[in-house]
Biopython code that builds the backbone (N, CA, C, O; Angstrom):
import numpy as np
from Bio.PDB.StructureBuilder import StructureBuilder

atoms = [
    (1, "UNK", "N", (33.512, 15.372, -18.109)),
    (1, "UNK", "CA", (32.715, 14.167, -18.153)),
    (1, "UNK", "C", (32.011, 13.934, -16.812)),
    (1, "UNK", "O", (30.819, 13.628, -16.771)),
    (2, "UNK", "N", (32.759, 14.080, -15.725)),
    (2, "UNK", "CA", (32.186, 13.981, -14.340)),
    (2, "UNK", "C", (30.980, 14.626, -14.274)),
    (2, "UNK", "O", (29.858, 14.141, -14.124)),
    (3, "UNK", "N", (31.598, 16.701, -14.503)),
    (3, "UNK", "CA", (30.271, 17.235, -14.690)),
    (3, "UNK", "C", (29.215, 16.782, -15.318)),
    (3, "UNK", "O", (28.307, 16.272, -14.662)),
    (4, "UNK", "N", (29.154, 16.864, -16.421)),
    (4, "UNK", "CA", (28.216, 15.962, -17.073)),
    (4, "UNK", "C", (27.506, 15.136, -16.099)),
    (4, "UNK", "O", (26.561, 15.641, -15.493)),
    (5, "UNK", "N", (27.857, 13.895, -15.871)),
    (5, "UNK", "CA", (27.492, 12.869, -14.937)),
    (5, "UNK", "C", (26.338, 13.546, -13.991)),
    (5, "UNK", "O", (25.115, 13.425, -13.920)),
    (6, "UNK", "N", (27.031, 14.087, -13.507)),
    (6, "UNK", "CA", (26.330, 15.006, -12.011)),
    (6, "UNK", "C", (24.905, 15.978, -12.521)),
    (6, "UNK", "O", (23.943, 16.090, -11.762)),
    (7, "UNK", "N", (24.931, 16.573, -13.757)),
    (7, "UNK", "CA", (24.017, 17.394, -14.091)),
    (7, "UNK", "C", (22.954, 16.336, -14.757)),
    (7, "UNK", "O", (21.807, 16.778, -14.686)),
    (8, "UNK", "N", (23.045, 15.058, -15.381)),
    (8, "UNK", "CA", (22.229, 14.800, -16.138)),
    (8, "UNK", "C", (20.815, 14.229, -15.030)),
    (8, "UNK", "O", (20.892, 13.883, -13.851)),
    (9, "UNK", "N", (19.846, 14.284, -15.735)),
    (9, "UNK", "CA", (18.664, 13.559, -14.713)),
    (9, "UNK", "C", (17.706, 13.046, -14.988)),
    (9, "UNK", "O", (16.583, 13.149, -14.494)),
    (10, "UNK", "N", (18.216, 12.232, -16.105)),
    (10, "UNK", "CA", (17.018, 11.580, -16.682)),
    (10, "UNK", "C", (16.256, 10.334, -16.317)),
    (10, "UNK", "O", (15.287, 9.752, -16.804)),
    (11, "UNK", "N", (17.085, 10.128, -15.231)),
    (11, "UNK", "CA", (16.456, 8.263, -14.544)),
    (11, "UNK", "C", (16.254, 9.565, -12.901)),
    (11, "UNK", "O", (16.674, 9.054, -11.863)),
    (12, "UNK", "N", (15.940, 10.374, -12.812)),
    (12, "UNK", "CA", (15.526, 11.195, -11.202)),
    (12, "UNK", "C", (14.256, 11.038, -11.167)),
    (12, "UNK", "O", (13.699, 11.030, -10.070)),
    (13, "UNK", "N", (13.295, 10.829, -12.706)),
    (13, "UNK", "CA", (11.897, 10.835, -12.256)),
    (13, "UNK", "C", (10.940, 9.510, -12.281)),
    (13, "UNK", "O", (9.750, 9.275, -12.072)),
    (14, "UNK", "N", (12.116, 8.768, -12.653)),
    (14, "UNK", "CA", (12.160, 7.031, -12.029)),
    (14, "UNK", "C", (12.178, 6.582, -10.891)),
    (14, "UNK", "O", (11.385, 5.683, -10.612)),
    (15, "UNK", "N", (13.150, 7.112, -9.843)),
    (15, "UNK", "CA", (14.007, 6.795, -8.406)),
    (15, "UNK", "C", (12.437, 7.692, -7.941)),
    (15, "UNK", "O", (11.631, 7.231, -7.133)),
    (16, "UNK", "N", (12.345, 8.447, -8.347)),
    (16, "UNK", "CA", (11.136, 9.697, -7.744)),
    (16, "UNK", "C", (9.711, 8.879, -7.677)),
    (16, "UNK", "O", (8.967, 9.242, -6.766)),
    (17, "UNK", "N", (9.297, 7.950, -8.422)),
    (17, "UNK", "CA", (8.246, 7.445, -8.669)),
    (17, "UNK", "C", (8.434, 6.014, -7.836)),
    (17, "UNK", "O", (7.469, 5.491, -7.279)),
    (18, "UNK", "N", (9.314, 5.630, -7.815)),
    (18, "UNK", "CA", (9.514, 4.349, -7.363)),
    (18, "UNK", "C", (9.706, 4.786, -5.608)),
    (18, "UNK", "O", (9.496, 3.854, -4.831)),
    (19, "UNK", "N", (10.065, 6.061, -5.028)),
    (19, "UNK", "CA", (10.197, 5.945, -3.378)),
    (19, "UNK", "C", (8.917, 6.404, -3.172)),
    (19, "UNK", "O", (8.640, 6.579, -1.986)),
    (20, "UNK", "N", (7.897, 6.696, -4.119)),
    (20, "UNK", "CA", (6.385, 7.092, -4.223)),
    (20, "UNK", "C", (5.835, 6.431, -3.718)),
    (20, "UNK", "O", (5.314, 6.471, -2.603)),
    (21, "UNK", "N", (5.886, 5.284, -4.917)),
    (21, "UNK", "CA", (5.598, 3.964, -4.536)),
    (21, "UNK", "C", (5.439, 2.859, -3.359)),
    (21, "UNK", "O", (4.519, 2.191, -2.886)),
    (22, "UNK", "N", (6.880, 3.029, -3.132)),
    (22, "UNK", "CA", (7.463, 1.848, -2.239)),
    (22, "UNK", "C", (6.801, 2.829, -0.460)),
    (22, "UNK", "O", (6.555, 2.164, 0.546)),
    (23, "UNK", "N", (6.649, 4.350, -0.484)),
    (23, "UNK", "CA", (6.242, 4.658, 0.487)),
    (23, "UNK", "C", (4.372, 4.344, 0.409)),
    (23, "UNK", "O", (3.916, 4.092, 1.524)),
    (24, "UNK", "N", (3.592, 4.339, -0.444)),
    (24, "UNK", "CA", (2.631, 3.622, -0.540)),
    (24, "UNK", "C", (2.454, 2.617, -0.105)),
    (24, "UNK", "O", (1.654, 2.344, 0.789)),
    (25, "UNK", "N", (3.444, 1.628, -0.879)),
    (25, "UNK", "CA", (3.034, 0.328, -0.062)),
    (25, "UNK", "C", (3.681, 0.359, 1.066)),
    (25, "UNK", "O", (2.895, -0.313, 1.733)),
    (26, "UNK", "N", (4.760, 0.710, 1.989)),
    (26, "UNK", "CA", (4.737, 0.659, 3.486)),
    (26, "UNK", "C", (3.591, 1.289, 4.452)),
    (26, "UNK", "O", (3.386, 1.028, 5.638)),
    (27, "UNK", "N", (2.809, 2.317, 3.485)),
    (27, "UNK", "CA", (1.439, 2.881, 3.997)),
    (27, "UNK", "C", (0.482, 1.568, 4.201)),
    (27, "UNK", "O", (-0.299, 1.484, 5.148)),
    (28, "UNK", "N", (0.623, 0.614, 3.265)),
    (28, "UNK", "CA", (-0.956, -0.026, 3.004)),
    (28, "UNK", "C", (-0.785, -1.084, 4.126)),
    (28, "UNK", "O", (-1.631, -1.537, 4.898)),
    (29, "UNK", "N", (0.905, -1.430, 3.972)),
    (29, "UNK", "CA", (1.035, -2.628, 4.471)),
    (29, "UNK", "C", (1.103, -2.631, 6.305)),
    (29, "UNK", "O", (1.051, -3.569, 7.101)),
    (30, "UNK", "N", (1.228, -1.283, 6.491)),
    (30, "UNK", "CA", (1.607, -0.795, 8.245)),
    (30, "UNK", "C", (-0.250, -1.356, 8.569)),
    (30, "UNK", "O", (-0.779, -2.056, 9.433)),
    (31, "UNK", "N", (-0.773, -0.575, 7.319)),
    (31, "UNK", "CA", (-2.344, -0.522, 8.079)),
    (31, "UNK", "C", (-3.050, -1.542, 8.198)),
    (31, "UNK", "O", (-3.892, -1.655, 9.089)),
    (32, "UNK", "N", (-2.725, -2.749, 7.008)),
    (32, "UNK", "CA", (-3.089, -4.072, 7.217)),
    (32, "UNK", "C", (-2.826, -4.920, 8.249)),
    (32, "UNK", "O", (-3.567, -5.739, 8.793)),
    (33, "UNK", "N", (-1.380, -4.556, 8.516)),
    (33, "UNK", "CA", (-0.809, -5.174, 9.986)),
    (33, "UNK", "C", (-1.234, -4.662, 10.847)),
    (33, "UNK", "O", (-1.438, -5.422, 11.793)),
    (34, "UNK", "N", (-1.561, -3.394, 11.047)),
    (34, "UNK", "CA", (-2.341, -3.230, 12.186)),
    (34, "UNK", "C", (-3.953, -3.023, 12.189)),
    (34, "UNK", "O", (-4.451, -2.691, 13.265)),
    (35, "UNK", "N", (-4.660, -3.165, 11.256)),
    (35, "UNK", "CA", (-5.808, -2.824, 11.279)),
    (35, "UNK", "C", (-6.448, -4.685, 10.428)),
    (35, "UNK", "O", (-7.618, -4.772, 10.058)),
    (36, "UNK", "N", (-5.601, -5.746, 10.294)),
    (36, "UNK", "CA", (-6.047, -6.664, 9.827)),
    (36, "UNK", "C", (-7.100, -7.600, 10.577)),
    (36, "UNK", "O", (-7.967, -8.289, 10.038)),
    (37, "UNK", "N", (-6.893, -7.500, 11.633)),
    (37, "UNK", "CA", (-7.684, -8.497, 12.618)),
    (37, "UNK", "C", (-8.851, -7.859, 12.877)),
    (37, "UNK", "O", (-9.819, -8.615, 12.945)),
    (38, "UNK", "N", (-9.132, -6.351, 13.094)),
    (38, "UNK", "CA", (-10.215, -5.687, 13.216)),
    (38, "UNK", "C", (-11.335, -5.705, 11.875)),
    (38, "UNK", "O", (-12.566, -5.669, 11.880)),
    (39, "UNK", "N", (-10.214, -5.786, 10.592)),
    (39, "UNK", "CA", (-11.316, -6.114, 9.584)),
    (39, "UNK", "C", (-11.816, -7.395, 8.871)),
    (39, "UNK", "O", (-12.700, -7.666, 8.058)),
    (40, "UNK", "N", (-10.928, -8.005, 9.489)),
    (40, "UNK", "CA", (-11.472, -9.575, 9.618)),
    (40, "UNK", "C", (-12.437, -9.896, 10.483)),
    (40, "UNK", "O", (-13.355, -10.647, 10.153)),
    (41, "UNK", "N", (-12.358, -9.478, 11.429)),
    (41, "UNK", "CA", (-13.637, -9.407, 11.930)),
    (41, "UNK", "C", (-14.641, -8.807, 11.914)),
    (41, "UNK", "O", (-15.554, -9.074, 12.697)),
    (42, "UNK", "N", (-14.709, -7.928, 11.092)),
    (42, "UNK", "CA", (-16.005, -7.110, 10.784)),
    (42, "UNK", "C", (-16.307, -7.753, 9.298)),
    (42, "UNK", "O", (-17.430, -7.385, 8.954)),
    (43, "UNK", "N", (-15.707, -8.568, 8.323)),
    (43, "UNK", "CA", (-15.767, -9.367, 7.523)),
    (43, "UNK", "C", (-17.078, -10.816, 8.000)),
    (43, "UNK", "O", (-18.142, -11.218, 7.529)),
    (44, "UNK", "N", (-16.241, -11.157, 9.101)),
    (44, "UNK", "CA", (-16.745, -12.359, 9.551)),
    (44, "UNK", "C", (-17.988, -12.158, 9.914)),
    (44, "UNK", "O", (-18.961, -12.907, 9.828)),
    (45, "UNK", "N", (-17.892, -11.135, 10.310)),
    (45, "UNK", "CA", (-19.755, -10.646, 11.267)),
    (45, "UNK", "C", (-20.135, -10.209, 10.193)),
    (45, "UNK", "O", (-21.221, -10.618, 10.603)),
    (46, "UNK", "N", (-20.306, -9.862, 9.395)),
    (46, "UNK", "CA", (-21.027, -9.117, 8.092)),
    (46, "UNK", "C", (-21.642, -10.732, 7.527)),
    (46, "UNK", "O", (-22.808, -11.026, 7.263)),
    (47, "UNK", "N", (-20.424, -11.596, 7.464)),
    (47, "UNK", "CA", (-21.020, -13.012, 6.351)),
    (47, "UNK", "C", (-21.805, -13.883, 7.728)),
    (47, "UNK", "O", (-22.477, -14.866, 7.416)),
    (48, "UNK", "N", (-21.748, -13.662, 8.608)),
    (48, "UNK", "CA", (-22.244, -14.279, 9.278)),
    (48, "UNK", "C", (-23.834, -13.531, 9.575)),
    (48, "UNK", "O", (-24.595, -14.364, 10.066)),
    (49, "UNK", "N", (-24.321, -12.505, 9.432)),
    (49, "UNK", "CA", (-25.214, -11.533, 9.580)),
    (49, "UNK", "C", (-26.045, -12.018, 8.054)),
    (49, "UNK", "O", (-27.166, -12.523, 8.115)),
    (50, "UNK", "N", (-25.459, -11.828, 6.946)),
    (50, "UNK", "CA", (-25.979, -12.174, 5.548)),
    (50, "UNK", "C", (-26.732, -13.805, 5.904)),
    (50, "UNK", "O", (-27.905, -14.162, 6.010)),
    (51, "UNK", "N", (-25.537, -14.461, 6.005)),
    (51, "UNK", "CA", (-26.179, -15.977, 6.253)),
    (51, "UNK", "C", (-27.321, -16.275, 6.993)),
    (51, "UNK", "O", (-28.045, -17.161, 6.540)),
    (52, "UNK", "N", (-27.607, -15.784, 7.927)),
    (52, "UNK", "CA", (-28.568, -15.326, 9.036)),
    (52, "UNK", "C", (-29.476, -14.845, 8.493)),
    (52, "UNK", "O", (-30.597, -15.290, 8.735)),
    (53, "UNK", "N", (-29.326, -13.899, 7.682)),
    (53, "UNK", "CA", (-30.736, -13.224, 7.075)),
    (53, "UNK", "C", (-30.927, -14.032, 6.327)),
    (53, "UNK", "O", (-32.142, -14.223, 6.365)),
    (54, "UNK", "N", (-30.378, -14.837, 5.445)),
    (54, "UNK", "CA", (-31.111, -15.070, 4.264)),
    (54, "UNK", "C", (-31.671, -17.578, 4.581)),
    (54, "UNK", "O", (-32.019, -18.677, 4.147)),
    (55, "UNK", "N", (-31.338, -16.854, 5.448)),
    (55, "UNK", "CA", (-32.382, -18.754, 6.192)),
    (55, "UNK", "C", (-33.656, -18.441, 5.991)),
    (55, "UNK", "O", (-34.542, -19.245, 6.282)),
]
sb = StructureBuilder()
sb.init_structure("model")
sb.init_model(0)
sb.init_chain("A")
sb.init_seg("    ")
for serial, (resi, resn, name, xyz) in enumerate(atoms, 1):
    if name == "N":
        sb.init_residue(resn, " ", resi, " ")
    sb.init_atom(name, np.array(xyz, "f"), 0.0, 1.0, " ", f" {name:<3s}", serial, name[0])
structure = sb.get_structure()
């Protein structure tokens, strides 16, 4: 029965998809924290550039 236990693997390509995942979002979220203020400000100057043009 143990054996068993040990050989089966049918929830491995669950755990497999989900540390996929979860390493994705520590990707997105590292880059937002560090790259958030730089694109907020290139946000801000963009709507502020639009507004400007269109007076």
């Amino acid at each position: 029965m143990l054996k068993k236990f040990f050989r089966d693997q049918s929830g491995a390509t669950a755990i497999e998809y989900g540390l996929i995942i979860a390493l994705v979002f520590l990707g997105i979220s590292t880059a937002l924290f560090t790259y958030g203020e730089h694109v907020q400000g290139m946000y801000t100057y963009l709507s502020n550039s639009v507004a400007a043009a269109s007076k």
